[in-house]
Structures are given as C-alpha cells and as structure tokens.
VMD Tcl script that draws the C-alpha trace (Angstrom):
set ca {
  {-33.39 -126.57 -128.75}
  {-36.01 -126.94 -126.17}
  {-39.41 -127.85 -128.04}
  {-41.67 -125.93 -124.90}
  {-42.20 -122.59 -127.33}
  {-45.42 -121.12 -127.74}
  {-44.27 -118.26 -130.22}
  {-42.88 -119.01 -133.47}
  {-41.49 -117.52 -136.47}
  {-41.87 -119.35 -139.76}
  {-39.96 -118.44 -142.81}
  {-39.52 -120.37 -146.15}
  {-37.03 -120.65 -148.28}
  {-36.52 -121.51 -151.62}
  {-32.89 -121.75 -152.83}
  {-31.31 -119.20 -150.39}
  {-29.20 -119.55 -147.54}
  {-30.63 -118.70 -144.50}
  {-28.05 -115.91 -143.47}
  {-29.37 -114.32 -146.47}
  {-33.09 -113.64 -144.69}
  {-33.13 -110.41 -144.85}
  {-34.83 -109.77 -141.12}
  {-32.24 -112.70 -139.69}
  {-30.62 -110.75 -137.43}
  {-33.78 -109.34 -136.16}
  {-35.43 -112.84 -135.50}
  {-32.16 -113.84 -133.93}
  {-31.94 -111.35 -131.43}
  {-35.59 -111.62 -130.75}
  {-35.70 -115.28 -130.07}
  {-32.06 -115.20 -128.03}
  {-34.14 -112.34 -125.36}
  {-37.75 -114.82 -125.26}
  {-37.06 -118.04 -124.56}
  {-40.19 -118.98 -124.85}
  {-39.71 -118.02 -129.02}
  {-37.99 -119.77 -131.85}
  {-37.32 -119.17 -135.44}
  {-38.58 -122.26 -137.88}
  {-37.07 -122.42 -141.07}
  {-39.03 -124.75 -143.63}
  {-36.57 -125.63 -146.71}
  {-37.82 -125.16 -149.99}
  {-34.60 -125.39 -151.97}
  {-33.93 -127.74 -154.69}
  {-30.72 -127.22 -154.69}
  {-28.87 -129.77 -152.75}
  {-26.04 -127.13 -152.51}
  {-27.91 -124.49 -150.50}
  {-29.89 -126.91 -148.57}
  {-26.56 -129.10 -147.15}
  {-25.71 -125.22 -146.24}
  {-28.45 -124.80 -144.05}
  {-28.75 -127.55 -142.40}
  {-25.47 -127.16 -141.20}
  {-26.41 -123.76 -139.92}
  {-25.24 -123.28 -136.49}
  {-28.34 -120.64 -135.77}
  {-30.40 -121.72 -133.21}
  {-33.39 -122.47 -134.84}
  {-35.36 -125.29 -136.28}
  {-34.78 -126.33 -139.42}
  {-37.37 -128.57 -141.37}
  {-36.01 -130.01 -144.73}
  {-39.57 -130.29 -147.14}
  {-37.82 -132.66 -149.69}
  {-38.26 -130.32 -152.31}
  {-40.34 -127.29 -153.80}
  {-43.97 -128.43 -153.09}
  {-45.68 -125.13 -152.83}
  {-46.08 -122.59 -149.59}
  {-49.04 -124.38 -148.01}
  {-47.80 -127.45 -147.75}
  {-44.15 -126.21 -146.58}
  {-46.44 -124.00 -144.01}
  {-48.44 -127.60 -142.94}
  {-44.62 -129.40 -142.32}
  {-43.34 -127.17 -140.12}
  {-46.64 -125.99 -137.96}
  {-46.86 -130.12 -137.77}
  {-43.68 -130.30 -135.51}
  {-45.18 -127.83 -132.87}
  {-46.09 -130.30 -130.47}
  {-47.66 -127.39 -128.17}
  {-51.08 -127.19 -127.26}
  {-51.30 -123.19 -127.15}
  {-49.12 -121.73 -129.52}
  {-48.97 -118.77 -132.18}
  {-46.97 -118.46 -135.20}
  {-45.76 -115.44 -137.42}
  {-45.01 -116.34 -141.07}
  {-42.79 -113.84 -142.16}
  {-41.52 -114.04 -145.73}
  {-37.90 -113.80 -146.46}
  {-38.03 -110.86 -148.68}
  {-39.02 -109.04 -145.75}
  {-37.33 -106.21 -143.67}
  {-39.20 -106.06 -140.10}
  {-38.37 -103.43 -137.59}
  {-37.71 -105.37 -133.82}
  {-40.32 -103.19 -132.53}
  {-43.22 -104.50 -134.88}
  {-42.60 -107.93 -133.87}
  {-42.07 -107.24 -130.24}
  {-45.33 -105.73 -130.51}
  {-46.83 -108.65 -131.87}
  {-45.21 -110.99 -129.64}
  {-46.32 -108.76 -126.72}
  {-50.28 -108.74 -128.49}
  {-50.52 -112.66 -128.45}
  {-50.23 -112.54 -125.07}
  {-52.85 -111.18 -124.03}
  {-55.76 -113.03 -123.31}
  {-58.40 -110.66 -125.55}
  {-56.22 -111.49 -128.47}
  {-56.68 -115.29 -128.11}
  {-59.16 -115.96 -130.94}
  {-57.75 -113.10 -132.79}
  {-55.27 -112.84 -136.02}
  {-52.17 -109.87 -135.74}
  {-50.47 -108.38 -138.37}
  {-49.02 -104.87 -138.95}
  {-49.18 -102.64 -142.18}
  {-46.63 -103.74 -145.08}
  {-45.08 -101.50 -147.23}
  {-43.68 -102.62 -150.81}
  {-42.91 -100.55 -153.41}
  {-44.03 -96.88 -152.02}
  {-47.26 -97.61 -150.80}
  {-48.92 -99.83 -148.65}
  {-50.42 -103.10 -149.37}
  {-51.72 -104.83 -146.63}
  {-54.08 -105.48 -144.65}
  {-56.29 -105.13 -147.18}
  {-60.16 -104.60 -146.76}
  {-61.68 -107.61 -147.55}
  {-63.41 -107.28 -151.07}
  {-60.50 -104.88 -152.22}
  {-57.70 -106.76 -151.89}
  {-56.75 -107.77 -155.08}
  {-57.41 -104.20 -156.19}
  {-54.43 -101.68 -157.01}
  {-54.06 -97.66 -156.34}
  {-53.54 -97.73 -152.89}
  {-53.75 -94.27 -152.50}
  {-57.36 -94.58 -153.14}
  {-57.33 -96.77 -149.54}
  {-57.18 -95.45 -146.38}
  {-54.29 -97.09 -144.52}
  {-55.04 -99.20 -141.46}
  {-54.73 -97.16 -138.17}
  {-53.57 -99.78 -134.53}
  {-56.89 -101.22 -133.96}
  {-59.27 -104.03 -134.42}
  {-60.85 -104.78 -137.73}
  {-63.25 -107.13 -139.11}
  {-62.97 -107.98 -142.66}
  {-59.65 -107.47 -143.07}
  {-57.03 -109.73 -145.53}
  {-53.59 -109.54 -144.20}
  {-50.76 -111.25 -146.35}
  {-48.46 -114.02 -145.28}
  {-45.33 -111.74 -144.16}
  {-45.78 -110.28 -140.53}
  {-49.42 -112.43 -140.06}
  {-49.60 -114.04 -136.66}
  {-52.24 -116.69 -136.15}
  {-53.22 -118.80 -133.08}
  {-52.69 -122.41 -133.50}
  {-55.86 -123.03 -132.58}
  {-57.34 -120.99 -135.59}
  {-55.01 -122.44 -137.60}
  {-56.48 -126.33 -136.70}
  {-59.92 -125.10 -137.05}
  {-59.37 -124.45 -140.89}
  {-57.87 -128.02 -141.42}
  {-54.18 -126.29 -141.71}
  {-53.43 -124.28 -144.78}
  {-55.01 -125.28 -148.30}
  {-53.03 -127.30 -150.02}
  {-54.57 -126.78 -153.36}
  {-53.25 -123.91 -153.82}
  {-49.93 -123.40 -154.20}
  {-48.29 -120.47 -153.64}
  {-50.74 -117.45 -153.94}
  {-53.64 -116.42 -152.27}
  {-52.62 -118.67 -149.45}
  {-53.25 -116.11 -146.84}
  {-56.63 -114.85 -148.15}
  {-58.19 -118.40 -148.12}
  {-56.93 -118.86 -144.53}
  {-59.06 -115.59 -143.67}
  {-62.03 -116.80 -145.65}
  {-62.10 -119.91 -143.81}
  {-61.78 -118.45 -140.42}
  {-64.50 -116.01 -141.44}
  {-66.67 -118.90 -142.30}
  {-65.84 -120.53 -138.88}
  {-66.64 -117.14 -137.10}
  {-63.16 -116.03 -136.28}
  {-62.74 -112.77 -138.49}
  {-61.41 -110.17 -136.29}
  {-57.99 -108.67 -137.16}
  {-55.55 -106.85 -135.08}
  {-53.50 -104.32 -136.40}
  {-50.12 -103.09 -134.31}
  {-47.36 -100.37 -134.87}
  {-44.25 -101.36 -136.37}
  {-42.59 -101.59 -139.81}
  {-42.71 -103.83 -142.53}
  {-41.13 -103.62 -145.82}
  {-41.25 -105.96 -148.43}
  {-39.13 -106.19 -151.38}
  {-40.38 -108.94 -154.03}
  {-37.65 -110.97 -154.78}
  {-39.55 -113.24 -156.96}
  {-40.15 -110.41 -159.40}
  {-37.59 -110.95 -162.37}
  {-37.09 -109.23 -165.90}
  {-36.40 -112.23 -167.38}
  {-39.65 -112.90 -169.58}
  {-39.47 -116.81 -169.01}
  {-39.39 -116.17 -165.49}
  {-42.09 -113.87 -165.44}
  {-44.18 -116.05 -167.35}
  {-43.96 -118.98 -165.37}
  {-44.87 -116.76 -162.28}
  {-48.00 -115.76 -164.10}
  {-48.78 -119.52 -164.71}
  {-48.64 -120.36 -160.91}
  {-50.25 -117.73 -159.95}
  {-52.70 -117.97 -162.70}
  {-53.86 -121.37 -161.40}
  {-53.44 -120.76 -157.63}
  {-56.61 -117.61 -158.28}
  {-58.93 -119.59 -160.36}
  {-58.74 -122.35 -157.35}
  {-59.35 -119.64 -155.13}
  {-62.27 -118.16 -156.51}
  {-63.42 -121.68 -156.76}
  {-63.16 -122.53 -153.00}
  {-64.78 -119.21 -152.66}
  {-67.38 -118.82 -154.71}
  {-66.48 -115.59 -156.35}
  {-68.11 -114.78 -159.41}
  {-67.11 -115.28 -163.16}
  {-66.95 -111.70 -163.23}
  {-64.93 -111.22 -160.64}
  {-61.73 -113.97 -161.73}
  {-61.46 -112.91 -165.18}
  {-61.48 -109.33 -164.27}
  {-58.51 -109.89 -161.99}
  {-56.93 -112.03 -164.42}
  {-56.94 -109.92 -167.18}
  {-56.08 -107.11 -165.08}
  {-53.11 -108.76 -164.13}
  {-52.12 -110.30 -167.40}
  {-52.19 -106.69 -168.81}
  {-49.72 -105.67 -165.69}
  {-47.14 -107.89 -166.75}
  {-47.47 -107.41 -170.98}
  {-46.75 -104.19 -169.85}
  {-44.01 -104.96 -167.56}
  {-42.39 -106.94 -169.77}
  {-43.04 -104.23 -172.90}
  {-41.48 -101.52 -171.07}
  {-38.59 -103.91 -169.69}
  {-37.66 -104.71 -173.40}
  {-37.35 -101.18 -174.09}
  {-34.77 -100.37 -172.15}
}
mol new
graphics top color blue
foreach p $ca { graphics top sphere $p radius 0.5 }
foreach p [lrange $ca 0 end-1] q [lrange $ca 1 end] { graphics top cylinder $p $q radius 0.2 }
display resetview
C-alpha cells in the first residue's frame, strides 16, 4: 500500500475480526474511490486467534499489531505514529459504528478545504434514540438529550465531539503531545478538545451525514459491567484531574453514573 495518504481512517479493535466492523464495507469502498485515503486498523486483541486472523486479512489496509490491550490512547498514538505525512487528517471511527458513505464523504470533502485546516469535523451520532454528540462543552457528561438542542451543519466553538466519526488535523493532533496516555479508555476525546482549547484551536465543524452507534461494550453480565465501571471510574477522576474540574463536579458524575448501572443491573436481574 502506498504510504503518500493524507486521509485516514482509524479503527480499533479489541478481539474482533475486522470483517466484523460494522461500517467495513463503507470504509472499503471509500478508500478503493480516493486514493489518496486508507483504512488503519490498530489491533487490540488478546487473543492470538483473532489477531493471526487479521493480519492475514487480504483488505487493503494497514494493519498495526499493539502487542496487546493497552488502552485507546496509546493504540490511537501507534498507529497515528506510522503516518509519515507531513499534512494529514485522520477519522477515528469506532467499530461499533454504522456510518452512512455520505457523512464521511462529507468529511473527507470538509478537510479539504483550506478554511477547515486548523479546524476539528465530526457529524451528529445517534445511539440509543437520541443523540449524543457533539456535545456542548460543559454538558457533556450530562443525560436527557431531549433537553439539548441538536447540532445544526455549522461551526461551533465549545463543542465535545466523541471518538467515532471525529476528524482531526495531524497538526492539531502534534500540538497536544498525541493523545493522553493516562487515561485509558474514556474521556479520551474530551481531553483532546480541552487541550486544543487550551492551545487556541477550539472550533468544531459539524457536517450532514449519519452516524449510529451501537455500544457493544455494554453487557448484562454483572462482572462485566463492573469492571467497565472500574475503568471508566479511574479514566474520569484522571480527567477531572488534568482538568481542573471541581470536587463537585467528579463525584456528581460518578455517583450519577454508579446509580445508572445499580439500576441497570437491578432491572437486568429481574427479568
């Protein structure tokens, strides 16, 4: 695969084959018409089973084994570190995630344009019913969407998009030092915008196109679940750490969130 790309899409996996993506044929058929675009897949698995399997994928893509499960940001920092282009943007796009073609056309068609250069892209994501990103920055931990007015196509400034469907300049991406490795696996996305914000680079672009995201992290089994809380548990007190948000504001979201899930797994183990 020729390495002269200067659009990428980054997906992680972590023990699933990569036919099993669920936007794969999409990102296929998108890269195949650009050839100036290519599809990075950075390995998660620990699974030796599933990760022989997909690195003997005959996709073309580029596939980046990261020696294990050592947390989003750091699987992000691999792959990103084997662009060896100067100019370059990148669209991490989680594999839980159905995109329509024409959202990430659009995208692709936005980071061209030289007005967009300094400028993060994403498109409204849909899980569950409602929207839930981008959020406005200050809210986005909070639930009851309905209570939020969803993004219109447009500019924004303080504005939190999440990972799937986010497309970020290289450049911006080198100005924050890479992703955080300290945390691992949530709230990746929001400390990326807080550092950009702090470096001056906060305006978002929002373009038409469909995103739907179906968690499929979130299990029933109450071990699973618990261990889930425990990561992300950790991964929001370093965040509000790094970020100076108040006492207030961490154990508020914590013990909203701990009451989601007693009641999640309450209403599981009655049926």
């Amino acid at each position: 695969m020729p390495e002269d790309r200067s659009f990428y899409i980054l997906t992680v996996l972590y023990n699933r084959k990569i036919e099993d993506i669920r936007s794969i044929d999409v990102f296929m058929g998108f890269t195949e018409k650009h050839p100036d675009t290519a599809l990075i897949v950075a390995d998660n698995s620990t699974d030796e089973a599933v990760k022989a399997h997909n690195a003997a994928s005959d996709l073309s893509l580029k596939y980046i084994d990261c020696g294990g499960n050592a947390g989003l940001s750091r699987a992000y920092n691999l792959a990103l570190n084997t662009i060896e282009d100067r100019e370059f943007r990148v669209m991490t796009a989680d594999d839980d995630t159905l995109f329509e073609a024409e959202y990430v056309e659009n995208v692709y068609a936005a980071s061209k344009e030289e007005s967009n250069r300094d400028r993060v892209i994403c498109g409204v994501v849909d899980a569950g019913g409602k929207w839930i990103s981008p959020r406005t920055t200050g809210t986005a931990n909070a639930a009851a969407s309905f209570l939020l007015k969803r993004p219109e196509p447009g500019v924004y400034v303080n504005r939190d998009p999440i990972n799937s469907g986010m497309c970020i300049p290289g450049g911006l991406i080198r100005k924050t030092g890479g992703y955080d490795e300290r945390l691992y696996l949530d709230g990746v996305d929001y400390l990326l915008m807080y550092k950009l914000r702090q470096s001056g680079y906060g305006e978002v672009l929002v373009v038409p196109g469909k995103i739907t995201q179906e968690f499929s992290g979130d299990s029933a089994d109450k071990g699973s679940v618990l261990r889930r809380w425990e990561i992300y548990r950790k991964d929001f007190k370093t965040y509000c750490e790094i970020t100076h948000k108040s006492a207030f504001y961490k154990y508020y979201y914590l013990a909203r969130r701990a009451l989601g899930i007693r009641l999640k797994l309450l209403f599981k183990g009655r049926r």
